[in-house]
Residue frames as a rotation matrix with the C-alpha (Angstrom) as fourth column:
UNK 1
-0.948 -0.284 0.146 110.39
-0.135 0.771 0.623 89.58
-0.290 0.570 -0.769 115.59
UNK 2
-0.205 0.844 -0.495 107.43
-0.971 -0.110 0.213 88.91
0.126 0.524 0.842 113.38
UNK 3
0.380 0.478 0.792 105.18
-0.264 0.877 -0.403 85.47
-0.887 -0.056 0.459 113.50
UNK 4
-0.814 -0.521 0.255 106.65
-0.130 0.592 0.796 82.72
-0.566 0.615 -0.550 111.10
UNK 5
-0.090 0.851 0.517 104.06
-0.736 0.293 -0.610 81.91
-0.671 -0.435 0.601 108.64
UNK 6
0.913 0.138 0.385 103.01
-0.080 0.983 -0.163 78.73
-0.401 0.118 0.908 107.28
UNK 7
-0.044 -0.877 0.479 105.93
-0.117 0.481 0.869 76.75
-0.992 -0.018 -0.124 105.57
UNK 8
0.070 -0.196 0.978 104.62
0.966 0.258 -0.018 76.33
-0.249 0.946 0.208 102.42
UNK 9
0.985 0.078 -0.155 104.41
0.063 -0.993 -0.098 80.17
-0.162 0.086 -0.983 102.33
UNK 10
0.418 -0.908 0.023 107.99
-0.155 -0.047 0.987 80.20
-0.895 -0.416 -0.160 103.61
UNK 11
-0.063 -0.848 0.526 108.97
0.300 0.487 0.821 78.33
-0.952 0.209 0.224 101.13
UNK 12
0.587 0.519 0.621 107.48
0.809 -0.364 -0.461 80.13
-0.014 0.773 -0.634 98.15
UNK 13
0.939 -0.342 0.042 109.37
-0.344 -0.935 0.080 82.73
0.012 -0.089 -0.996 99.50
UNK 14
-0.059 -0.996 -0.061 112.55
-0.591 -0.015 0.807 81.63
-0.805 0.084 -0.588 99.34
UNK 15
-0.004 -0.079 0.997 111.66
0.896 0.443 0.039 80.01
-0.445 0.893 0.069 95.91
UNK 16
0.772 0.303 0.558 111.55
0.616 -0.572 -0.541 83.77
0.155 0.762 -0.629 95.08
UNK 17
0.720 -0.688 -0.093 114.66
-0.506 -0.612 0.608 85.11
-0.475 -0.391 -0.788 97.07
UNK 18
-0.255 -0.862 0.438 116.93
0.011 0.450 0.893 82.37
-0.967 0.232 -0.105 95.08
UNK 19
0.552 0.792 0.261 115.01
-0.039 0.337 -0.941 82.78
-0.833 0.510 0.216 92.06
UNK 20
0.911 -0.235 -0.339 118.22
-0.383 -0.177 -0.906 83.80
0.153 0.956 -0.252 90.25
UNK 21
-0.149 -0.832 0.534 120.74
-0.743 0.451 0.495 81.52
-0.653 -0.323 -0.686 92.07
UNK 22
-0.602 -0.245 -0.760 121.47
-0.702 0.616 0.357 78.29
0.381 0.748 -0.544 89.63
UNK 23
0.212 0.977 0.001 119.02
-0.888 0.192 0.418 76.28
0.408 -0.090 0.908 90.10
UNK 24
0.012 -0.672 -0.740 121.31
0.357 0.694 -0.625 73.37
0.934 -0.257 0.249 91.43
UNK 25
-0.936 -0.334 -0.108 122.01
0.214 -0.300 -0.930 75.88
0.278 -0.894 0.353 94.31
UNK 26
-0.362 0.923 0.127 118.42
-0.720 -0.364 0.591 76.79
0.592 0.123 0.796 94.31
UNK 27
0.614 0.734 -0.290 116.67
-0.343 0.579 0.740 73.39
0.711 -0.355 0.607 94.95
UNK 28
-0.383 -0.609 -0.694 120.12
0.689 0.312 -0.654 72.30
0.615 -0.729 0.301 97.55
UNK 29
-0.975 -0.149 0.167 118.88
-0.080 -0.466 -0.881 75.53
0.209 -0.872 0.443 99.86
UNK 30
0.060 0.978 -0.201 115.00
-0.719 0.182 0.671 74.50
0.693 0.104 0.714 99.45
UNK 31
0.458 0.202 -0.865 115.88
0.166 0.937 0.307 70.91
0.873 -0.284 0.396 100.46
UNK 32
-0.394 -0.416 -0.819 118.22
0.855 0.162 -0.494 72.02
0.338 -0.895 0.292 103.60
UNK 33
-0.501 0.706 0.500 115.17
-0.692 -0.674 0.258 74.69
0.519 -0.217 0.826 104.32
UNK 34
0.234 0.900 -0.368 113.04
-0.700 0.419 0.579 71.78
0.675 0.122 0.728 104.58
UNK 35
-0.161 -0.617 -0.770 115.61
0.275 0.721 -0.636 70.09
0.948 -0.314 0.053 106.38
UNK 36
-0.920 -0.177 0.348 116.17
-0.040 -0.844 -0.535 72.88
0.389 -0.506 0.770 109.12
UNK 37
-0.260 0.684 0.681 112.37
-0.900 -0.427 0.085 73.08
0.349 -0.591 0.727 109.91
UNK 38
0.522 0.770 -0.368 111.87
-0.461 0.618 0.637 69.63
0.718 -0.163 0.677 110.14
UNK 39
-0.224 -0.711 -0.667 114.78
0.776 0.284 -0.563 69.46
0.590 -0.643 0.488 113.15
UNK 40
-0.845 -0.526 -0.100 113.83
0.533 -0.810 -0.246 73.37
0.049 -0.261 0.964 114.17
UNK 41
0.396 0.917 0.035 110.37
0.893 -0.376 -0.247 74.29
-0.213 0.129 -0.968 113.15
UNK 42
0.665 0.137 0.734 110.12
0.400 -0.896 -0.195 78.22
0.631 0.423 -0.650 113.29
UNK 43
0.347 -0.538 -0.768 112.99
0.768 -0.306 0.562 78.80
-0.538 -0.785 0.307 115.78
UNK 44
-0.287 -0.757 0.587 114.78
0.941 -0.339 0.022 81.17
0.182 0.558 0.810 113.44
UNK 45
0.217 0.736 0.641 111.61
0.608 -0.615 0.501 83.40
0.763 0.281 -0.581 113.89
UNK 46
0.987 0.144 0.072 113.01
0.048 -0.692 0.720 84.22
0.153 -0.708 -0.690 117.65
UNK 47
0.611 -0.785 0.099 117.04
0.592 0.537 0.601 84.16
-0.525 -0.308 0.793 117.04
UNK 48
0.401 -0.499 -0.768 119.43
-0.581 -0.787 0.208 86.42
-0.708 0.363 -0.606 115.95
UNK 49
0.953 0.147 0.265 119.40
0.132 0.586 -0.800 84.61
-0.273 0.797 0.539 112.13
UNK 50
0.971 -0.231 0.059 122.80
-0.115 -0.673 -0.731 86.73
0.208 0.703 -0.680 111.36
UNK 51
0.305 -0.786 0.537 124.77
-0.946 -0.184 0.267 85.57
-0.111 -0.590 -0.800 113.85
UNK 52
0.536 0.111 0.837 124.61
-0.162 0.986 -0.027 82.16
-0.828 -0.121 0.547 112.21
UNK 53
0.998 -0.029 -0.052 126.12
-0.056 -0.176 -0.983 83.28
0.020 0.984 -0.178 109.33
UNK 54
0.249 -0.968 0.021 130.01
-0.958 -0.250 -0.141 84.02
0.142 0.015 -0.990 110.06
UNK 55
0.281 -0.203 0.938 130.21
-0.592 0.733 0.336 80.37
-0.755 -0.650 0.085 111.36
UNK 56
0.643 0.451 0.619 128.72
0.434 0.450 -0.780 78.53
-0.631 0.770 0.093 108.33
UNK 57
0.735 -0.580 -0.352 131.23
-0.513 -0.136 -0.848 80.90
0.443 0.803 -0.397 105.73
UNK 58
-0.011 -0.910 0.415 134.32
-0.955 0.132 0.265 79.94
-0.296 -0.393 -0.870 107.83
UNK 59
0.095 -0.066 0.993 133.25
-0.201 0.976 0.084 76.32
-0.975 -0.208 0.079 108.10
UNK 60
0.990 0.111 0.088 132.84
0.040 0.378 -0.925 76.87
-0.136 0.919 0.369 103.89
UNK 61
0.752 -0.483 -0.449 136.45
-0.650 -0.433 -0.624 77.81
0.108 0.761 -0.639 103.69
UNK 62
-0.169 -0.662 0.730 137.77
-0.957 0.287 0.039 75.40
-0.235 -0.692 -0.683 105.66
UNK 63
0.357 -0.053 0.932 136.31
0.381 0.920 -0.094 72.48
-0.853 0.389 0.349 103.57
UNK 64
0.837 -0.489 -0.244 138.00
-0.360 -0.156 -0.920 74.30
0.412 0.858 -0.307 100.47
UNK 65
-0.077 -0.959 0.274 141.15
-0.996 0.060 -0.068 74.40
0.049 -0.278 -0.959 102.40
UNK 66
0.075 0.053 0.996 140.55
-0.800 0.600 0.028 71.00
-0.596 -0.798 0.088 102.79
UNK 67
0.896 0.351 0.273 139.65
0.111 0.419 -0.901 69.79
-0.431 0.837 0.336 99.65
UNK 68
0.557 -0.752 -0.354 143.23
-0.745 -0.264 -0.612 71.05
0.367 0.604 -0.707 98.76
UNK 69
-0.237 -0.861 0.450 145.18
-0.936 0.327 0.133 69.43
-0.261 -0.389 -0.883 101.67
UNK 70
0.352 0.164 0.921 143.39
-0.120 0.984 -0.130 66.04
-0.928 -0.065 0.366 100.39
UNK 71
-0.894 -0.432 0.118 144.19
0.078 0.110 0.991 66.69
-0.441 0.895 -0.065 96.68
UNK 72
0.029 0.819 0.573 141.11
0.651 0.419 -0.633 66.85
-0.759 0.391 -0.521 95.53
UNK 73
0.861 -0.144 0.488 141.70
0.322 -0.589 -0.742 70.21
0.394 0.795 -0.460 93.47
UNK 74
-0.021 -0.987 -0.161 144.73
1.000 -0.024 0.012 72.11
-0.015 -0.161 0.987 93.54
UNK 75
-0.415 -0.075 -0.907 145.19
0.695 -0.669 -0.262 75.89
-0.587 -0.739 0.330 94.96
UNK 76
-0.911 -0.346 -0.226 145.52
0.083 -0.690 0.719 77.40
-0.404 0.636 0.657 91.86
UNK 77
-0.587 0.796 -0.147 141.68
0.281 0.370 0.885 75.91
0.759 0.479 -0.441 91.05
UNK 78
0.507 0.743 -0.437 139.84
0.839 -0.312 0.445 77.73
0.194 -0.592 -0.782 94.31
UNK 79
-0.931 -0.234 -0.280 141.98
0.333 -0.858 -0.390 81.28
-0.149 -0.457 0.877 94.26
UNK 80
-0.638 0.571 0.517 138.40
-0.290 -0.800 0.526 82.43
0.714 0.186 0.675 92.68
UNK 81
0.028 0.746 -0.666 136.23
0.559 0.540 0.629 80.08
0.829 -0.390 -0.402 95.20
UNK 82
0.051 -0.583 -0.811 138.06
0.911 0.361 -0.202 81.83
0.410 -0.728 0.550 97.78
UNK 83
-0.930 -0.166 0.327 138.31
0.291 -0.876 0.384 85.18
0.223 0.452 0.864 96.30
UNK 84
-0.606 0.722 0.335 134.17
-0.258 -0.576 0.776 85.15
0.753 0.383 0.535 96.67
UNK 85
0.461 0.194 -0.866 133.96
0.828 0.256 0.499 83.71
0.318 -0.947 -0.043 100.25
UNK 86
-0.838 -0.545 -0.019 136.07
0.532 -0.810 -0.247 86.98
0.119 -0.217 0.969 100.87
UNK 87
-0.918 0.195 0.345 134.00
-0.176 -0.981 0.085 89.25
0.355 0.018 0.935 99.22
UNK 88
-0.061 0.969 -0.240 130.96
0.190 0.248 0.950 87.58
0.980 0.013 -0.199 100.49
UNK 89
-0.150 -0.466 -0.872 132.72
0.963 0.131 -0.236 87.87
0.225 -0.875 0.429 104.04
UNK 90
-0.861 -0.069 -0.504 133.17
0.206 -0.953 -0.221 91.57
-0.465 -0.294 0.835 103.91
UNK 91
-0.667 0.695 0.268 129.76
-0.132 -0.464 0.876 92.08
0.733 0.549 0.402 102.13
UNK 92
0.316 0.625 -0.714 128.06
0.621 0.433 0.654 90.05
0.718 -0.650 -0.251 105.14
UNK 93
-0.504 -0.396 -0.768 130.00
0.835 -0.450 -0.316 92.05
-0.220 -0.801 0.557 107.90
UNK 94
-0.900 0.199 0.388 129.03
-0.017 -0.906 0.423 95.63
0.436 0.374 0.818 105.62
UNK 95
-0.151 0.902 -0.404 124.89
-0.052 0.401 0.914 93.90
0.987 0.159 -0.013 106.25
UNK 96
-0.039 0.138 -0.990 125.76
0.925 0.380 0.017 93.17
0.379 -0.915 -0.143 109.95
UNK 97
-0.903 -0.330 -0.275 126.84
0.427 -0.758 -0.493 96.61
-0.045 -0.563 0.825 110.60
UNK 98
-0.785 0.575 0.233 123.78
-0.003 -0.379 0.925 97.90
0.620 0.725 0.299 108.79
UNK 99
-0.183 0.507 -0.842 122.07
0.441 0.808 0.391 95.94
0.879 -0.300 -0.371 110.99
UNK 100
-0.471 -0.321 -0.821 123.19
0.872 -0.030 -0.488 96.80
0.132 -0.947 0.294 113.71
UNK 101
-0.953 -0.211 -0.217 122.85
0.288 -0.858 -0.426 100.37
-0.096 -0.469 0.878 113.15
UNK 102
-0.540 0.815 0.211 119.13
-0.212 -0.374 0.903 100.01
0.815 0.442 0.375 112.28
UNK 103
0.311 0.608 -0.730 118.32
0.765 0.295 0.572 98.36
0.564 -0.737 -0.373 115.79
UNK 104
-0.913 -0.407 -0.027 120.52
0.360 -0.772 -0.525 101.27
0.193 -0.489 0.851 117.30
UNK 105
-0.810 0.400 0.428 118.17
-0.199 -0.875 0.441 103.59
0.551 0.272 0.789 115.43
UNK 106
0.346 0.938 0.023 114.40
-0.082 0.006 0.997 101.89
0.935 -0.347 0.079 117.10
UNK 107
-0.255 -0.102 -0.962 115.66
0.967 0.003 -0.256 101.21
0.029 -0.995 0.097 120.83
């Protein structure tokens, strides 16, 4: 693992890793960045970062599913929402493996 450095750095960087996310989603992962260190600091820096991920999609589909069973939208209005938590599912898993096989490769 590599030394965290400063925060405002940090965040510069990830004002350039979202640079082409909408800009709505943009300044929502900035502000729960900022969130995150001020509860966390630099923990991420010694933590397997990836294994936080599968939780956090599940927990997204499961407030869609929700959002249906309350009425808020109806099914037919989140097959695509759903459709791209899939493929975002099996892209993240493709990344994990990737992963994996790149720590294989230095041990």
């Amino acid at each position: 693992m590599t030394d965290a450095p400063p925060l405002a750095e940090q965040i510069e960087l990830l004002r350039l890793f979202t640079a082409d996310l909408p800009a709505s989603l943009r300044e929502l992962v900035i502000e729960r960045y900022r969130m995150g260190y001020m509860q966390y600091g630099d923990a991420w820096a010694g933590r397997d970062n990836l294994a936080e991920v599968p939780p956090e999609l599940a927990d997204a589909l499961v407030y869609v599913f929700q959002a249906v069973m309350s009425e808020q939208v109806r099914l037919l209005d989140i097959e695509q929402t759903r459709n791209a938590l899939s493929d975002t599912w099996m892209y993240f898993t493709a990344m994990q493996r990737a992963a994996q096989r790149r720590q294989e490769a230095t041990q």
